[in-house]
DOLUMBA-466273 format. One record per residue (C-alpha): x, y, z; residue in one letter. Coordinates in steps of 0.2 Angstrom, whole numbers, plus 5000, padded with zeros to 4 digits. Layout:
N
XYZa...
END
This chain:
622
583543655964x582343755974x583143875987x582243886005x581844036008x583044146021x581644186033x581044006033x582843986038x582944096050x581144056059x582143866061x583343956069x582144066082x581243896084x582943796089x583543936101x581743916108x581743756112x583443766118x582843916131x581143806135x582143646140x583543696153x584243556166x583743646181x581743656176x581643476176x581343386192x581743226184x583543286182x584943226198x585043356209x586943376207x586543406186x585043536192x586243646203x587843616190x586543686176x585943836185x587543886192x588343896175x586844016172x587244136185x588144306185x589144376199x587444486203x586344336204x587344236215x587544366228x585744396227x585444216233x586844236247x585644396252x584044386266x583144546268x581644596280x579744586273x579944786279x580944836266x580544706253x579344726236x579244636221x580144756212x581744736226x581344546226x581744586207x582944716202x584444626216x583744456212x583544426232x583644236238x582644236253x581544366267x581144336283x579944406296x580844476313x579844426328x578344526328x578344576308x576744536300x575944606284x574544676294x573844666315x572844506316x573244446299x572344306291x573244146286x572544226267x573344386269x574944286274x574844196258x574844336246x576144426254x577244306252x576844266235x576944446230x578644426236x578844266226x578344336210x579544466210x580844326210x580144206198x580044366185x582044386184x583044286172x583344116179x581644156188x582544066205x581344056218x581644146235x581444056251x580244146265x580844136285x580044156300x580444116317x578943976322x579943946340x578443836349x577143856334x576843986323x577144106336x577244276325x575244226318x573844306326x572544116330x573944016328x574243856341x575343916354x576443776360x577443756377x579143816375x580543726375x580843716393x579243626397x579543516382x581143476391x580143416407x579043316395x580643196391x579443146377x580443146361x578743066349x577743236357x579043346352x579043276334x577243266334x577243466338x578643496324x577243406311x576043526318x577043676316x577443646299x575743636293x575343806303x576843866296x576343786278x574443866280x575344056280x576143996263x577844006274x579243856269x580543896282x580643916300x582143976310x581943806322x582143716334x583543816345x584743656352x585543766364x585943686381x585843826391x586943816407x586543946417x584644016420x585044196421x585044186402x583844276394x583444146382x583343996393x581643936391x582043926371x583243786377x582543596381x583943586396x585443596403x586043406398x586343396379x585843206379x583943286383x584243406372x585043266358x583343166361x582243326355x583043356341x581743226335x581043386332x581843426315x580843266308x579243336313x579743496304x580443436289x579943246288x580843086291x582643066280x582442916270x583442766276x584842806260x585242956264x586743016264x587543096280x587343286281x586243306263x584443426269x582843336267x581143416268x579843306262x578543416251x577243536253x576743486273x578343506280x579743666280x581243676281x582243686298x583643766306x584843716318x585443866332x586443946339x587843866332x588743846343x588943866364x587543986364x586943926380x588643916389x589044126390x589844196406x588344226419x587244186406x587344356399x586844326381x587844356362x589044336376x591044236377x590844046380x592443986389x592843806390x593743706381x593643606363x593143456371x591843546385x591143626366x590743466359x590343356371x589043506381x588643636365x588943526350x587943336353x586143386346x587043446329x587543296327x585943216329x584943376319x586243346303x586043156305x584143216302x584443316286x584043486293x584443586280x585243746288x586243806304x586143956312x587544036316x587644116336x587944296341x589144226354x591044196356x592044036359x593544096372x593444276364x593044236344x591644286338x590644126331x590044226315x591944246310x592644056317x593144006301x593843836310x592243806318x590943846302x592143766289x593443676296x592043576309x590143606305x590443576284x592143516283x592043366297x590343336300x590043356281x588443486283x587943516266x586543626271x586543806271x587243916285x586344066290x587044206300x585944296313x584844466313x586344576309x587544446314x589044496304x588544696310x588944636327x590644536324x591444746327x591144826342x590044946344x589044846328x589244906313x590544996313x591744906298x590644836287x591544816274x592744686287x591244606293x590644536275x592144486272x592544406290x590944326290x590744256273x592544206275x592144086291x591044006278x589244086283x588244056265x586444166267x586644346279x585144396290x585444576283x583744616285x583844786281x585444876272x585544756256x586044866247x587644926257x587944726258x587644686240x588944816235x590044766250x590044576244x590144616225x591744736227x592744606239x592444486226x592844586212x594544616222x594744436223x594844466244x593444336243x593744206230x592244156220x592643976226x591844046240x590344126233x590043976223x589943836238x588743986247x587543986233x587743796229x587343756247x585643886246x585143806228x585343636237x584043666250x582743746239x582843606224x582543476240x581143546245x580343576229x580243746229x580743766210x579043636206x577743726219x578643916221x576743976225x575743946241x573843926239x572543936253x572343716252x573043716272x572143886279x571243776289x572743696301x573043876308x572443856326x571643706323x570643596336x572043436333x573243556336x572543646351x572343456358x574143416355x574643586363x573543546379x574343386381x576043436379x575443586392x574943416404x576643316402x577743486405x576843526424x578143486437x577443446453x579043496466x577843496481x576243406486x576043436507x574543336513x574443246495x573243396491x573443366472x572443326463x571243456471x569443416473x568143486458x566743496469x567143646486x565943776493x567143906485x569043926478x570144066477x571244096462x572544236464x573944286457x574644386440x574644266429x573144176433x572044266417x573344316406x573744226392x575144346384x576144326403x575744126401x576344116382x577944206386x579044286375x579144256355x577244276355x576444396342x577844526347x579644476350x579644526367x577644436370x576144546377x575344546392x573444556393x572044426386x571744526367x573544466359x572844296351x571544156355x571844046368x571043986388x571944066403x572243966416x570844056426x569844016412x570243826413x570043806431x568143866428x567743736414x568643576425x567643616444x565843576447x564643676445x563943716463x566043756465x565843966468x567644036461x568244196466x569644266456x570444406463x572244446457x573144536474x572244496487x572744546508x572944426521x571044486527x570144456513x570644286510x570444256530x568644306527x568044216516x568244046521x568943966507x569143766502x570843786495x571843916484x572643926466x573844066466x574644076449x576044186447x578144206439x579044296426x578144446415x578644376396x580444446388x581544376375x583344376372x584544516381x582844576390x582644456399x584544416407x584244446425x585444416439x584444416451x583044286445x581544336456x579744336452x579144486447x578044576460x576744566469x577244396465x578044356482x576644446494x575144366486x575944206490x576244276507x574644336511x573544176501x574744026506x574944096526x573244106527x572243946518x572843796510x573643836493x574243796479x575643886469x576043886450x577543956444x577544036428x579344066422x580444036407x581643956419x582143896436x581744066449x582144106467x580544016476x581543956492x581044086505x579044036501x579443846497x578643826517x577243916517x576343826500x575543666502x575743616485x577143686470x576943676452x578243716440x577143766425x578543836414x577743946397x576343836395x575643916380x574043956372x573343796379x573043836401x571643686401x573043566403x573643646418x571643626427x571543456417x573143406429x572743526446x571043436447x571443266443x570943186426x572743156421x574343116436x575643256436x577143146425x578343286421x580143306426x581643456430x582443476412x583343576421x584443606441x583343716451x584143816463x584243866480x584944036477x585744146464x587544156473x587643946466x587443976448x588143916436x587343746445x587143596431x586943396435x588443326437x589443486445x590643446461x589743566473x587943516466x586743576481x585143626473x583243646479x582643516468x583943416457x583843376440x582543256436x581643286450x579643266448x578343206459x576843106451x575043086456x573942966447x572443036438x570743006448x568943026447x568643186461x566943226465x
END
C-alpha cells in the first residue's frame, strides 16, 4: 500500500489551518450581527479590547500607535485639522493612514474617526456652515433640520470621516450659559421635534427595528451622537460642566425627552456631560448611564465620555486617575475621549481589571456595544474612505439649504411703521455695525477653531454686508461704515439704516456670561444710527441678550441668531423676497436680575415671550 508522503501531509494540514484563518464569522457580512460580534469577541485579548474602549486625539495618533495598542477610535478636537485650509483629499488620507494602522493588527478591527460637525462640518476649511441650533430652533421646521443632518453627512462623509459628535439635545434653561446656542430651546418638546436630526445623520431606522439597536444606513450617512447626557443645559446660573438641581421627574420630563426620541431613532451612541445631577458627577452616575440610559431605555449603542471627561470627575482634574477610570467605566461609560494620555489610561484600565476591581463583564459589554456600532455601519466592509463624495464639501445644494434655513431662523421682534421689508431701490443706505462684514463673528463659535475667528479670511462664505449689496438695486449707493457718530449719519441723508451687531463668537465656559450684553460699540452705534435715521437693527448672538434699554430707539428688530456661512438669507428676508416666518425658541428677557426665565414659570414677565415672531409676507419692492 503506497504511503503518502509526510510533507504532502503536512501541506494539507497548512492548507486546512488556512482556510480555517481565511474564513472567520466576523468577515462575513452575511453572517447575524449577534454571530459576527460573538465571533470576534472570542478572538480578543484583554489588550485588544481595551484598545477598542480607547479614543485618542489625531495629535498624538500614527499608524504605528493606531497599531501597537490596537486603538478603537480618534477624533479631531475643535479646531484640529491635519493641516490650515485642508482639502477634503488631504482629510482622506489622513484618516486612512490612521485606518491602516488598525486594519494591519491581528483581528485588523477597524477604528472609527470623530469629529464634532456641530451645524455642518464646522472644523473644514469651505465646508457649508449651517445656522446653529438656536436659529434652528426658531425654524420649528423639523424636515429642515433633517434635511441639514443628510447634508452634513455627506460633508462629513466627503473628508472620509464616519462619525460626528452630533446633534447636542440639550434644553438649555438659562441663557447665561455658554453653550446656549448649541441647544434648539428651552422646551424639550421643540427640542424632541429636532431630534428629526439624527435621521438626517444616520438615515431613517427601518420599520422593524428593534427599540434602542444603532442604525446608520451606509456610506452617505455617519454615525451620531446624543449629548450631553444628561441636564447639561439645567446648571446653576448657567454656569457650564456645572450642578443640575431638580429633581428625578424635573430630569426627565425637561433634560431627558429628546433621548427618548434620538434612541427610538437608532443613534448609535451618547455622549456623556461634564455636568452634575444634585452634586454627582454624570461621568460617574452609574444609576443614570446603566441603571436608566441602557438598562430601562434599552440603549445598545455606545456611550462616550467627554474631552477628558473621567479626568474631570476629581477636582482639580486629574488628580486620581487611577479612581476616575474605574468610576467612570464603572457608571457604564464604554469608549473614553482620552485624547491625549492613552497610555496612562490603557495601563490604568488593564491593571483595575487584572485586579478584578473592574470585572471583565464590564469590559465585555463596553467592547460589544463599540463592535455593535461599527458592524452597523459597515465599517468592517468599506474601512477606507475614497475621494467618490469630495465634491459635496461646500457644495452649491448645500449652500442653498444653508441660506434657507438662514431665512426661516430670522425673528422679526419689531417692525415700527411696517418698514420691513425695506425697499431695494433708495438714493443711499447705511449699513453699520460689528458684525455687518464679518463672517467668523456671524458663524459663531465651533467654526474652524473651537472658540470661532473673527475677520472675513476663516472659510468661504457672503457677510451679510455682502448680501445686502447683491439683493438692492443697482442705482442703490451703500455706504458701509462700521462705527459711525451721530454727525456723520445726520449728514448724509440717508433712506434707512442696517446696523448689524451682537455677540463676538465663544464656545463652552468662554462664553458664560452674567451679564449678557452686546459687546461694544455695539450699543453706541445703535445710539448714534437708530436716534438719528430710520433703522434697522440685527442682533447677532448665540442667545437671547440685553437689548431693552435700545428696544425704543430702532424701528425695526431682528433676531438673526448664528446665521452661518450663508448672510444672503438674511438680505433675501430684510428686502422682501421671502416674509420673515421664524419664531423665539427661546424667552427673551427684559433683564438679567429675571433669569432663570423659561415658558411656563410662575413669574414669567419677559420682553418678548416664547414663541413670539412677527411675519411679513414676501413682495416684489422696487
Amino acid at each position: 500500500m503506497a504511503r503518502t508522503p509526510i510533507f504532502l501531509l503536512g501541506l494539507v494540514v497548512i492548507w486546512a489551518a488556512l482556510a480555517e484563518a481565511e474564513y472567520m464569522i466576523y468577515k462575513d457580512a452575511t453572517k447575524p450581527l449577534n454571530s459576527r460580534i460573538k465571533d470576534l469577541m472570542n478572538r480578543m485579548t484583554l489588550e485588544e479590547k481595551i484598545g477598542q474602549m480607547t479614543q485618542i486625539e489625531r495629535g498624538v495618533a500614527s499608524a504605528e500607535v493606531m497599531k501597537d495598542y490596537f486603538i478603537g477610535s480618534v477624533l479631531s478636537g475643535g479646531g484640529s485639522v491635519p493641516s490650515k485650509q485642508a482639502s477634503a483629499e488631504t482629510w482622506i488620507n489622513m484618516v486612512n493612514e490612521f485606518q491602516k494602522g488598525a486594519l494591519s493588527t491581528r483581528l485588523g478591527i477597524p477604528m472609527i474617526y470623530g469629529i464634532d460637525a456641530v451645524h455642518g462640518h464646522n472644523n473644514v476649511y469651505k465646508a457649508t456652515i449651517f445656522p446653529h441650533n438656536v436659529g434652528l430652533g426658531a425654524t420649528r421646521d423639523p424636515d429642515l433640520v433633517k434635511r441639514i443632518g443628510a447634508a452634513t453627512a455627506l460633508e462629513v462623509r466627503a473628508t472620509g470621516i464616519p462619525y460626528v459628535f452630533a446633534p447636542c439635545i440639550a434644553v438649555c434653561r438659562d441663557p447665561r450659559w455658554g453653550r446656549c446656542y448649541e441647544s434648539y430651546s428651552e422646551d424639550p418638546k421643540l427640542v424632541q421635534a429636532m431630534t428629526e436630526i439624527v435621521s438626517g445623520l444616520q438615515g431613517d431606522i427601518p420599520a422593524n427595528s428593534p427599540k434602542g439597536v444603532p442604525f446608520v444606513a451606509g456610506k452617505t450617512k455617519v454615525a451620531a451622537c446624543a449629548k450631553h447626557y444628561v441636564g447639561d443645559g439645567g446648571t446653576t446660573k448657567g454656569i457650564n460642566e456645572n450642578n443640575t438641581q431638580i429633581s428625578r421627574h424635573g430630569l426627565l420630563s425637561i433634560h431627558m425627552p429628546g433621548y427618548y426620541n434620538s434612541i427610538i431613532k437608532g443613534v448609535s451612541t451618547v455622549m456623556v456631560s461634564y455636568s452634575s445631577w444634585n452634586g454627582v458627577k454624570m461621568h460617574a452616575n452609574h444609576d443614570m448611564v446603566t441603571g436608566f440610559l441602557k438598562n430601562i431605555l434599552r440603549f445598545r449603542g455606545f456611550v462616550i465620555s467627554d474631552w477628558e471627561g473621567i479626568d474631570r470627575i476629581t477636582s482639580p482634574p486629574h488628580a486620581n486617575y487611577s479612581y476616575s477610570i474605574q468610576a467612570g467605566i464603572s457608571a457604564g461609560i464604554d469608549m473614553i475621549m482620552v485624547p491625549n494620555t492613552y497610555k496612562e489610561f490603557i495601563d490604568g484600565l488593564t491593571s483595575h481589571v487584572k485586579n478584578k476591581v473592574i470585572p471583565m463583564s464590564r469590559i465585555d459589554d463596553a467592547v460589544k456595544r463599540i463592535l455593535r456600532v461599527k458592524f452597523t455601519m459597515g465599517l468592517f466592509e468599506n474601512p477606507l474612505a475614497d475621494n467618490s463624495l469630495v465634491d459635496e464639501l461646500g457644495s452649491q445644494e448645500h449652500r442653498e439649504l444653508a441660506r434657507e434655513a438662514v431665512r426661516k431662523s430670522l425673528v422679526l421682534l419689531k417692525n415700527g411703521e411696517s418698514l420691513l421689508p425695506l425697499p431695494k431701490k433708495a438714493t443711499k443706505i447705511l449699513v453699520a455695525g460689528s458684525h455687518a462684514d464679518n463672517l467668523g463673528y456671524q458663524c459663531g463659535g465651533w467654526t474652524i477653531e473651537w472658540q470661532g475667528l473673527g475677520g472675513n479670511n476663516l472659510t468661504s462664505g457672503t457677510t451679510i454686508l455682502t448680501a445686502i449689496k447683491n439683493t438692492v438695486d443697482p442705482s442703490t449707493e451703500v455706504v458701509y461704515k462700521e462705527n459711525p457718530d451721530a454727525d456723520f449719519v445726520k449728514s448724509n441723508n440717508f433712506s434707512y439704516a442696517i446696523v448689524v451687531v451682537g455677540e463676538p463668537p465663544y464656545a463652552e465656559t468662554f462664553g458664560d456670561s452674567l451679564n449678557l450684553t452686546i459687546s461694544e460699540p455695539g450699543p453706541s452705534t445703535i445710539k448714534n444710527v437708530c436716534g438719528t435715521v430710520k433703522c434697522v437693527t440685527v442682533i447677532i448672538s448665540g442667545r437671547p441678550v440685553v437689548i431693552q434699554p435700545y428696544v425704543s430707539l430702532m424701528d425695526a428688530l431682528v433676531a438673526a441668531w448664528l446665521p452661518g456661512s450663508e448672510g444672503q438669507g438674511v438680505a433675501d428676508v430684510l428686502f422682501g423676497d421671502y416674509g420673515f416666518t421664524g419664531t423665539l425658541s427661546r424667552t427673551w428677557f427684559k433683564t438679567v436680575d429675571q433669569l432663570p426665565m423659561n415658558i411656563g414659570d410662575k413669574h414669567y414677565d419677559p420682553l418678548f415671550p416664547f414663541g413670539f415672531g412677527l411675519t411679513t409676507k414676501p413682495t416684489k419692492t422696487i
